[in-house]
Phi, psi and omega in degrees: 000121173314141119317100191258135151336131158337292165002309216241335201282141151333163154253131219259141144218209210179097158243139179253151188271139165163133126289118191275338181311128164215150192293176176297149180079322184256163200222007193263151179199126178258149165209164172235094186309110170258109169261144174241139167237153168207168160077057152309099187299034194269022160269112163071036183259134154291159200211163199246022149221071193312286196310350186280353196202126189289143183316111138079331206259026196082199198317153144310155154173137197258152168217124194254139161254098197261138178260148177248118163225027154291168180327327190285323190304344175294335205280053007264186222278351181276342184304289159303007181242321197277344200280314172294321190295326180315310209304309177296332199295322177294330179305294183299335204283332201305132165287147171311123167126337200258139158296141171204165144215173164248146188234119166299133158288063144301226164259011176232169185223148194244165160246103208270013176179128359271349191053196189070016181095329203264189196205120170294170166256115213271142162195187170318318168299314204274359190278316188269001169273325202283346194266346197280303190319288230299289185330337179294319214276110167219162189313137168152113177131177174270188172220142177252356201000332186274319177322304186286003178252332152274358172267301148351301210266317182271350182264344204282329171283351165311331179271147172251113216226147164314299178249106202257153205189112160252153157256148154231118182255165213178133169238011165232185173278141161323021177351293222276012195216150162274164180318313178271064107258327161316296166304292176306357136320300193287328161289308167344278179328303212280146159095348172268317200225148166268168230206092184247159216215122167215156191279068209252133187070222187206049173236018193246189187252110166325308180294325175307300181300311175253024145243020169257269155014276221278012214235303190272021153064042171254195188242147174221175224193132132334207161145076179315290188278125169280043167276336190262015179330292187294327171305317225266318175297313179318303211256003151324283197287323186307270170347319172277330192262030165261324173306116177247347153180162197255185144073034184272137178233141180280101186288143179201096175307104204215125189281193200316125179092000194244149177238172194244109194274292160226177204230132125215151155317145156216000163204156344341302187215171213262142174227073222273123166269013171302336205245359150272034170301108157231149186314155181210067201035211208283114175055027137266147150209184170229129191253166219247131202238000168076200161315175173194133121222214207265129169211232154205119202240165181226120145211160187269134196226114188217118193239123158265126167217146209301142196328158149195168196282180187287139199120289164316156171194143203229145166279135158264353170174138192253176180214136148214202174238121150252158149241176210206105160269169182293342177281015172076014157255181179205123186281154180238145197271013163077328150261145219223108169217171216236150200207082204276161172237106185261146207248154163176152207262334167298120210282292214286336186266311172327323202233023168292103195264125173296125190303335172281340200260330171290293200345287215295313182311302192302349230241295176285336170297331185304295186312307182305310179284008178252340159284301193316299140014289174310293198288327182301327194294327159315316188257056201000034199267061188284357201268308176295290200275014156281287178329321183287290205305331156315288176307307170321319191269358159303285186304312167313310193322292218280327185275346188083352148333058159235041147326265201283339119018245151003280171311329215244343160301303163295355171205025159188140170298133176267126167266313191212130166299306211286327180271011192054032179265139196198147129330102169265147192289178170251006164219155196231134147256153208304328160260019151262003168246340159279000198269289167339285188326294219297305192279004194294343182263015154288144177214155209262119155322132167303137181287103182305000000 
């Protein structure tokens, strides 16, 4: 990763949300982090790692596209056609400059453009061999999803570029590989290149799909019908090609006796990044925050530090933005909040919950109790996934979620929102509950 100039970087800032006030005794202090990037001055900026970035138009950036062309893709036979027309539709989406290939998926992973090892370069010419390669592309084999993601991995590093970007779609189960070569693929992977994972008809495995997403800090989606591939390819690639830099890590400081109870993302969607810690020296670490362009993220920060008497006040924990370069230094992106604990006997300030931090909590209980729901529902525990899927639509209700509202609707009669009293239906359809599945961790911003 360049060094990058002012210029080209977005400029990031950091606001925390908290109450700090805590009674005598208590020691746990929540907070909610808004991070923002916004105005990467990257169309036509000068730039102080010119290679790092396509004539006038932003970041360098390689993009690998992997296709599912196992046998089920024939199932029906439109499947594979809208699957192609996406490929393409992403292809035109491509900026002049930008790297790319296409990966056929089976149970072996292939290169069906540019091959050779290589990363085509996109202009007019290579858009219309990869769309002429595409026509080739037909059904027939098992599926490996780790194959196509080490393949992924070696052509997307080949190029030396800001940004690396795979899509991958899949309309089945990993069959053809076990659950740990998926996972050591993904560990492979992870922090090199991001990910977005989509889903296509309803034979494929929800966990699978958005734990490949989460593992590779993408986003991941359904596309019940494939008449809808192509919009959905389309406004990917749109997305990746707004990502203005990569590899941002949230620093995060805490002084002596204090632990870090979790790091999670909580919007867009809720993601927990606790277990993605790597030290950054003494009582820092860095949690891995993916691509940027300009945008706005939430995340929930919950630190225990140790009791103390009325009066007192402690920094319980400073944030900041780094990327982490390869020689083991880190530019730092310059913004900074800070996130205190105040001791105090005033009952009404102590015991006041910061409106952003009830949001966010309710806002991951929601994504939690809408799996749980699911899965009791799964296992015929219906008594169980009525209470859950109840309380979800309590919690969608009550946050202003209706998105997920609107979904959570398609698999259970709402008698009352507000008490979470609900039904389940008794037939569900199959992508409206993988649909439910796919989407509980999206979640609705607190109304500032």
């Amino acid at each position: 990763m360049a060094n990058f100039s002012k210029s080209n970087v977005p400029q990031f800032s950091v606001d925390v949300y908290q109450n700090e006030y805590l009674p005598e005794g208590a020691g746990e202090v929540n907070a909610i982090v808004t991070v923002t990037a916004t105005g990467g001055g990257t169309i036509g900026s000068a730039v102080s790692a010119p290679h790092l970035f396509s004539p006038g138009q932003g970041p360098s950036a390689a993009v690998a596209i992997m296709v599912d062309c196992s046998g089920s893709m024939d199932y029906p036979a439109t499947k594979m056609r809208n699957a192609r027309d996406a490929t393409a539709a992403a292809v035109d989406t491509l900026r002049d400059g930008v790297h790319f290939a296409v990966i056929g998926g089976t149970h072996v992973a292939k290169e069906v453009y540019p091959g050779g090892g290589r990363l085509a370069v996109a202009d007019a010419t290579t858009r219309e061999q990869a769309k002429r390669a595409l026509r080739s592309l037909s059904a027939g084999g098992g599926t490996a999803i780790g194959t196509w993601l080490r393949l992924a991995d070696r052509l997307l590093s080949s190029a030396d570029v800001a940004i690396r970007h795979g899509i991958l779609l899949t309309d089945g189960r990993n069959e053809h590989e076990s659950p740990q070569d998926l996972k050591a693929a993904l560990d492979a992977c992870a922090g090199r290149f991001t990910c977005d994972a989509r889903g296509v008809g309803t034979d494929w495995e929800v966990k699978e799909v958005t734990g490949i997403a989460s593992a590779l800090l993408g986003t991941a989606d359904i596309v019940a019908d494939p008449a809808g591939l192509a919009a959905d390819f389309t406004q990917m690639m749109e997305t990746a090609m707004g990502k203005e830099v990569a590899d941002v890590s949230l620093r995060l400081w805490t002084p002596v006796d204090t632990t870090v109870k979790f790091v999670k993302q909580v919007a867009p969607t809720v993601e927990d990044l606790t277990g993605r810690r790597t030290e950054a020296g003494p009582r820092a670490g860095d949690y891995p925050l993916g691509s940027w362009g300009d945008e706005s993220r939430d995340y929930h920060v919950c630190v225990q530090v140790p009791a103390a008497n009325i009066g007192q006040e402690m920094l319980a924990a400073r944030i900041s933005l780094v990327i982490p370069q390869p020689d083991g230094t880190v530019q730092n992106l310059g913004a900074q909040g800070l996130v205190r604990a105040v001791w105090t006997d005033d009952m009404v300030a102590s015991t006041s919950i910061n409106p952003q931090v009830a949001h966010y909590t309710g806002q991951a209980e929601l994504a939690q109790v809408i799996q749980q729901g699911l899965d009791l529902r799964k296992s015929g525990d219906m008594d169980g996934a009525t209470a859950k899927l109840g309380r979800a639509v309590q919690l969608a209700s009550a946050s202003g979620n209706a998105d997920t509202a609107k979904l959570l609707a398609k698999v259970v009669d709402v008698v009352d929102a507000a008490t979470g009293t609900v039904r389940l239906k008794a037939k569900v359809e199959e992508a409206d509950e993988m649909t439910l599945e796919t989407r509980s961790t999206k979640t609705v911003r607190v109304k500032k």
